[in-house]
LUMKENU-501303 format. One record per residue: y, z, x of N, C-alpha, C in turn. Coordinates in steps of 0.1 Angstrom, whole numbers, plus 5000, padded with zeros to 4 digits. Last residue first. Example, Ala and Ser with C-alpha at 12.3 -4.5 7.8 and 13.67 -1.06 7.14 Angstrom:
REM residues 2
FIFI  nc2  nc3  nc1 cac2 cac3 cac1  cc2  cc3  cc1
FIFI 4978 5071 5128 4989 5071 5137 5000 5079 5129
FIFI 4943 5078 5132 4955 5078 5123 4967 5078 5132
END
This chain:
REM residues 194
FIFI  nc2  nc3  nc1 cac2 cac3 cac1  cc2  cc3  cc1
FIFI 8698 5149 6941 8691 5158 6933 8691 5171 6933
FIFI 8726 5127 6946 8716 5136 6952 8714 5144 6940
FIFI 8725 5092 6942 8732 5105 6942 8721 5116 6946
FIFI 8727 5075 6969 8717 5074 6962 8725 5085 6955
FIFI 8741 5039 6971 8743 5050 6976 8737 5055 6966
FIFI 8761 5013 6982 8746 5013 6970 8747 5029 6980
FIFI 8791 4992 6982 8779 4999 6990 8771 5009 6980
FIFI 8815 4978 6974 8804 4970 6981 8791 4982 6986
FIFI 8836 5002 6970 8829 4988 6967 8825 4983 6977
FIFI 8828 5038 6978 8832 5025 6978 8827 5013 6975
FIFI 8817 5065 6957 8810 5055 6966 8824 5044 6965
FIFI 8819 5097 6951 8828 5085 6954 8823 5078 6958
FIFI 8807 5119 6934 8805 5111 6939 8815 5101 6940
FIFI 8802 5154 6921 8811 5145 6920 8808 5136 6933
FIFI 8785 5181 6900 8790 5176 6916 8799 5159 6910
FIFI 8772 5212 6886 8781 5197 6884 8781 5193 6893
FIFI 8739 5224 6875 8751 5221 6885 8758 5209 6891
FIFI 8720 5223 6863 8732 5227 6859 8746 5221 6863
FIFI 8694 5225 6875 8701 5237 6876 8714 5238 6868
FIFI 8681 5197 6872 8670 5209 6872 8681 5221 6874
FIFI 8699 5180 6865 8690 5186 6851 8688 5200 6852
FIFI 8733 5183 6870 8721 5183 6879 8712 5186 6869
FIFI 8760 5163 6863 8753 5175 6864 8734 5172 6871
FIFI 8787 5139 6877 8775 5142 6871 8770 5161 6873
FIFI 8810 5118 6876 8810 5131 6877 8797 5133 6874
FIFI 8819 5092 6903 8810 5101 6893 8810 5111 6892
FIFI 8837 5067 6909 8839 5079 6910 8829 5085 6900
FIFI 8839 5037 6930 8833 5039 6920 8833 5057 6920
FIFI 8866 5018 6939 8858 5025 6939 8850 5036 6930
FIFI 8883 4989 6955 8879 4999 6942 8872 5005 6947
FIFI 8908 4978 6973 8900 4980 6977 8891 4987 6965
FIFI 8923 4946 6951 8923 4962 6957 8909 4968 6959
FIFI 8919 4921 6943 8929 4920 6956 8923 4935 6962
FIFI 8920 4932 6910 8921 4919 6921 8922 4922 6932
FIFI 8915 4955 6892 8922 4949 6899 8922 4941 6908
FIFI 8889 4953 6877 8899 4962 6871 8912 4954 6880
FIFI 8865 4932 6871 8871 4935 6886 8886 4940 6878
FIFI 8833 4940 6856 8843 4934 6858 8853 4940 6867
FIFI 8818 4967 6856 8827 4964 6845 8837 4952 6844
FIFI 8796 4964 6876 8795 4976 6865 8807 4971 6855
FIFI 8801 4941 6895 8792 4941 6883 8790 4951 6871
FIFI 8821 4953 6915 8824 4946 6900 8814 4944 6886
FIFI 8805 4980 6922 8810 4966 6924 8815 4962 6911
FIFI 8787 5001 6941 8798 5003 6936 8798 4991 6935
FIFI 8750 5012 6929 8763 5002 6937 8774 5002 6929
FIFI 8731 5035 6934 8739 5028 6923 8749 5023 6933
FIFI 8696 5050 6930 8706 5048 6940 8716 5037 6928
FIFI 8679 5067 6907 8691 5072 6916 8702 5066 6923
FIFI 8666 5047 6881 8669 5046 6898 8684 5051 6906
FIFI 8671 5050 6855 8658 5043 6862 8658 5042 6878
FIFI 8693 5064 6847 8680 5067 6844 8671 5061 6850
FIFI 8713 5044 6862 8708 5058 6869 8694 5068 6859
FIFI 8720 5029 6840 8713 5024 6858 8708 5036 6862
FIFI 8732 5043 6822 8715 5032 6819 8708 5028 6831
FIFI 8752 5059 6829 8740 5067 6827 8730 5056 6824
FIFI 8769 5032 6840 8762 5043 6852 8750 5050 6843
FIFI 8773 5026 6815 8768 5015 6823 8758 5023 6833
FIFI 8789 5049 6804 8775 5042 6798 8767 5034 6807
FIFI 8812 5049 6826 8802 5063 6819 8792 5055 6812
FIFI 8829 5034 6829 8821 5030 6828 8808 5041 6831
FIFI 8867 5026 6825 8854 5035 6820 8840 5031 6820
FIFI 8881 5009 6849 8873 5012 6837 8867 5022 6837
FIFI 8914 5020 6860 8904 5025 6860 8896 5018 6848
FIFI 8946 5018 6881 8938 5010 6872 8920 5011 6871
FIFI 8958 5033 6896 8960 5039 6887 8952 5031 6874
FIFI 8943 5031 6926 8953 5034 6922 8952 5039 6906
FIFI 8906 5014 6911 8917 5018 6920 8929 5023 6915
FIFI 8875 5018 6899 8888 5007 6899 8894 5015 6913
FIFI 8852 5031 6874 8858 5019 6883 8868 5014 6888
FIFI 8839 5063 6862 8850 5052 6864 8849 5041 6878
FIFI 8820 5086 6846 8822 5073 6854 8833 5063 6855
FIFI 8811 5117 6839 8821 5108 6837 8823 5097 6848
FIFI 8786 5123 6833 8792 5129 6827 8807 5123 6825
FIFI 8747 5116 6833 8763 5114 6840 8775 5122 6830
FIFI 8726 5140 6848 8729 5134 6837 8747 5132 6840
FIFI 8696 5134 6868 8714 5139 6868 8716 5135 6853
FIFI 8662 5151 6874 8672 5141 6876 8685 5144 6872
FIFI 8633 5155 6860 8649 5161 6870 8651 5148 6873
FIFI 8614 5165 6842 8626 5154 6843 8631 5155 6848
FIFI 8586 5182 6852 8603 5183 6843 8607 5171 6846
FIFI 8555 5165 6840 8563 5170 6851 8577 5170 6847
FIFI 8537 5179 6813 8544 5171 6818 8552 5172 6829
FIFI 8515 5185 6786 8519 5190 6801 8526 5178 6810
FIFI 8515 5190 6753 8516 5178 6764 8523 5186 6776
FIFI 8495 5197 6723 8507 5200 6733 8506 5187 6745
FIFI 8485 5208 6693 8491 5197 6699 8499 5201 6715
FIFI 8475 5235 6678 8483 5231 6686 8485 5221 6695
FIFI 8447 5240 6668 8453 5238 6664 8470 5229 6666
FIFI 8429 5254 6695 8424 5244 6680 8437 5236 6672
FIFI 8443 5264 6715 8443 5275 6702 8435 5268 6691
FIFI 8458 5231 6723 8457 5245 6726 8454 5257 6710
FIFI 8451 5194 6734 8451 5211 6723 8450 5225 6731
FIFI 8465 5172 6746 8455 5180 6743 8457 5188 6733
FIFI 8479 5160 6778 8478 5156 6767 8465 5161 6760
FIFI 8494 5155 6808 8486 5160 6800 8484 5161 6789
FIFI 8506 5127 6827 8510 5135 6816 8494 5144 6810
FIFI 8502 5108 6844 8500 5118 6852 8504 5126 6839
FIFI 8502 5082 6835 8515 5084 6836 8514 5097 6844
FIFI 8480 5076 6821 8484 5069 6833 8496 5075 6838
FIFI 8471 5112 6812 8471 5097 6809 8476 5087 6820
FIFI 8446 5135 6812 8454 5129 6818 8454 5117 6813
FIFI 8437 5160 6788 8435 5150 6791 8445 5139 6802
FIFI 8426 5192 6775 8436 5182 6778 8428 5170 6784
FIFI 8424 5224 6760 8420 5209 6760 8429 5200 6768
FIFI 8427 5257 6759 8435 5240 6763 8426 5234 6770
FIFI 8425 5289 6749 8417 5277 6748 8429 5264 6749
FIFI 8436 5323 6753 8439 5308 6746 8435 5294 6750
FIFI 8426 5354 6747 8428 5342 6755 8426 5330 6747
FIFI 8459 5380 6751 8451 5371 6741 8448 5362 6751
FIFI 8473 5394 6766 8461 5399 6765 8453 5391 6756
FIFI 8498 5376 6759 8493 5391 6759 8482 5399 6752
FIFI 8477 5351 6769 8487 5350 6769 8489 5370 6756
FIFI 8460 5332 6793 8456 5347 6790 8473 5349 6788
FIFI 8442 5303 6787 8457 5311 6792 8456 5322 6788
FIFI 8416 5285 6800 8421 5293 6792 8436 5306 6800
FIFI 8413 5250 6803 8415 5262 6811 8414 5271 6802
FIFI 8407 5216 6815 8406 5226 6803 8404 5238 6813
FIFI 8405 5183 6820 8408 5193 6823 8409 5205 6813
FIFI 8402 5144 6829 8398 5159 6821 8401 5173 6827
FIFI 8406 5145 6857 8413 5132 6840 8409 5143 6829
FIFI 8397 5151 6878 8410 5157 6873 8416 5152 6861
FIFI 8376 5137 6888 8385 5129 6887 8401 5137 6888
FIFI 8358 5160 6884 8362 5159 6898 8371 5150 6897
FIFI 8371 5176 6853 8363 5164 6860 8365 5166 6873
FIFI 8376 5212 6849 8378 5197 6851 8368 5190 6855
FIFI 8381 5243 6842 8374 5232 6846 8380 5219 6845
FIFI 8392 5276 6849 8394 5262 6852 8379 5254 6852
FIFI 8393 5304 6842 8384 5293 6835 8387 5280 6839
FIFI 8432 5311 6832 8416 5313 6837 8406 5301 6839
FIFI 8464 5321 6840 8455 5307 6837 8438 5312 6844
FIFI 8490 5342 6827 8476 5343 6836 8464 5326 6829
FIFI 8521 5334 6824 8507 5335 6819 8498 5331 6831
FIFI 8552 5353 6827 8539 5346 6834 8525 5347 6825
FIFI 8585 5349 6820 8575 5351 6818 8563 5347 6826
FIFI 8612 5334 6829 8606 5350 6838 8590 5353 6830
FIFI 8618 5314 6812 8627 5329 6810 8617 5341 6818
FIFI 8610 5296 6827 8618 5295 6833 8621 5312 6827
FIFI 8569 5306 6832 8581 5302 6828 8595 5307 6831
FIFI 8545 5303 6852 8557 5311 6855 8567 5300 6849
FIFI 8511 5301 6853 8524 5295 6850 8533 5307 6848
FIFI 8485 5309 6875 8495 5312 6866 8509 5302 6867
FIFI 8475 5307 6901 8470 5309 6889 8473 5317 6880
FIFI 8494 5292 6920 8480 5296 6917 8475 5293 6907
FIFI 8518 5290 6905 8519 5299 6909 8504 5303 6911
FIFI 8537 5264 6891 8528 5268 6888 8525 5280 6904
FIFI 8568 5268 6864 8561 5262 6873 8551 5268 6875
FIFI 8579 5254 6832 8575 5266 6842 8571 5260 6852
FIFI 8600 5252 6801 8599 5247 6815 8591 5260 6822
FIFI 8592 5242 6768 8594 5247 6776 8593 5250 6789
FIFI 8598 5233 6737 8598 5228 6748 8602 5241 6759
FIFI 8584 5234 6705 8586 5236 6709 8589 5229 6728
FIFI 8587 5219 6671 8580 5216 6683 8593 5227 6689
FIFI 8565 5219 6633 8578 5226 6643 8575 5222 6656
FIFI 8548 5213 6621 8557 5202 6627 8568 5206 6634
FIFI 8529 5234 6614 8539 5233 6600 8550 5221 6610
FIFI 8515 5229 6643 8504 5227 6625 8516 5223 6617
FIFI 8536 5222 6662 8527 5235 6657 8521 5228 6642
FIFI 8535 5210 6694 8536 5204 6680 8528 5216 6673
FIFI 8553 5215 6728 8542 5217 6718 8546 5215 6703
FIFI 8555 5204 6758 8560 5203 6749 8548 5208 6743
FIFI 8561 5218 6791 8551 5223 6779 8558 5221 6767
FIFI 8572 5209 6819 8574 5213 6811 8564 5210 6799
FIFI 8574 5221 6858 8568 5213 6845 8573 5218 6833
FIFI 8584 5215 6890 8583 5219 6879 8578 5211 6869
FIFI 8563 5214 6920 8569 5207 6910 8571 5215 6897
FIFI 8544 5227 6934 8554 5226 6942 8567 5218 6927
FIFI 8516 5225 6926 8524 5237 6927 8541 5233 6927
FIFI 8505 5201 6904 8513 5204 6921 8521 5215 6916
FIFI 8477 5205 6887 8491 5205 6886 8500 5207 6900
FIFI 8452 5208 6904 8457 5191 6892 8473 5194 6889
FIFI 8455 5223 6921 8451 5213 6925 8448 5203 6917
FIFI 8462 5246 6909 8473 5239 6915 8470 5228 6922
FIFI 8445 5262 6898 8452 5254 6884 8457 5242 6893
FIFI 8416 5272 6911 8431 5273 6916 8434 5262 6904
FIFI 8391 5276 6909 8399 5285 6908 8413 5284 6909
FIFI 8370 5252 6882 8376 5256 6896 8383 5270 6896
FIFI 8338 5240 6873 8348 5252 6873 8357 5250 6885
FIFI 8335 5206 6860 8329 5217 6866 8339 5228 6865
FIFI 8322 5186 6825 8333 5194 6836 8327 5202 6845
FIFI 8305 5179 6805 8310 5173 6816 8320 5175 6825
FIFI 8306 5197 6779 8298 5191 6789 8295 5185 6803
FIFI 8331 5199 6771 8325 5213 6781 8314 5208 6787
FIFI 8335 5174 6758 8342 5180 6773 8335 5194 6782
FIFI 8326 5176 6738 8323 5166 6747 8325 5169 6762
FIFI 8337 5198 6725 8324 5197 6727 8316 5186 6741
FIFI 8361 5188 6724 8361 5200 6731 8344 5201 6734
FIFI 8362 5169 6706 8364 5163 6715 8360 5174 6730
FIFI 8351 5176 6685 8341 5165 6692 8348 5167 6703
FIFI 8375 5194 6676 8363 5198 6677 8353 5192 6690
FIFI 8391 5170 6670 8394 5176 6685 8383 5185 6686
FIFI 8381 5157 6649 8382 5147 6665 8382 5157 6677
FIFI 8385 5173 6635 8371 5170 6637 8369 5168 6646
FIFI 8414 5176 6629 8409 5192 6634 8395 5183 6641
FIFI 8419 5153 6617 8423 5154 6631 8415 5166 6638
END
């Protein structure tokens, strides 16, 4: 593997230009997170955003980003991190997905990726008065693929006949933590908020 990525860094310095700002392949404005694979299979994960020129991790740290080059595409990309006072070599590569994907230090596997935000459910019910399904699984499989969620029978079958139901969420927030709670009535699609 070490050969491929040798070739690969070689290939690359060829064909790139320099920039100054990191923030025009990474959107400033977005958090990201830095998975990394170490040689002995240990992985690390870690959230920052971007700041010019420099990443600003979530525990307050900041690495200085030098050396920008890339393709004019942006599909290629390579920088160096000036991490205390050491400077560190990243390779990367854009995939369809907007993910980065590369080496760092020769050795270090890593992937630049935009954070996940989004909710994670925590407790979901259906129904009315005192007749409730549980439908905490159903809600976290719809809501990983699309914020907005209809209240209806289709989540668990009709708990009570006749009664007006409603759908109650408890959810957390990825990007802070922070719990909140949702009532949508049957019959109406409603987005939760981020």
């Amino acid at each position: 593997m070490l050969e491929k990525l040798k070739e690969f860094k070689e290939t690359l310095s060829e064909r790139i230009r320099r920039y100054d700002d990191i923030s025009f392949f990474l959107a400033k404005e977005l958090q990201w997170e830095l998975f990394c694979e170490y040689p002995d299979a240990k992985t690390s994960l870690s959230s920052f955003s971007i700041n010019r020129d420099s990443f600003v991790f979530s525990n307050g740290d900041v690495v200085k980003i030098e050396n920008i080059r890339a393709m004019p595409s942006g599909k290629i990309l390579s920088f160096d991190k000036n991490v205390n006072g050491k400077s560190i070599s990243a390779y990367l590569v854009r995939d369809s997905k907007g993910e980065y994907h590369g080496v760092e230090a020769d050795s270090l596997s890593v992937t630049y990726r935009k954070k996940r935000v989004g909710v994670t459910i925590i407790s979901a019910r259906y129904g009315a008065n005192e007749k409730f399904y549980d439908v905490t699984d159903k809600v976290s499989n719809l809501v990983a693929n699309n914020l907005t969620i209809k209240a209806s029978n289709e989540l668990a079958g009709d708990p009570i006949p006749g009664a007006k139901k409603a759908l109650e969420i408890n959810y957390k927030l990825n990007t802070t933590g922070e719990q909140k709670q949702l009532v949508i009535l049957e019959g109406v699609s409603q987005k939760m908020i981020e």
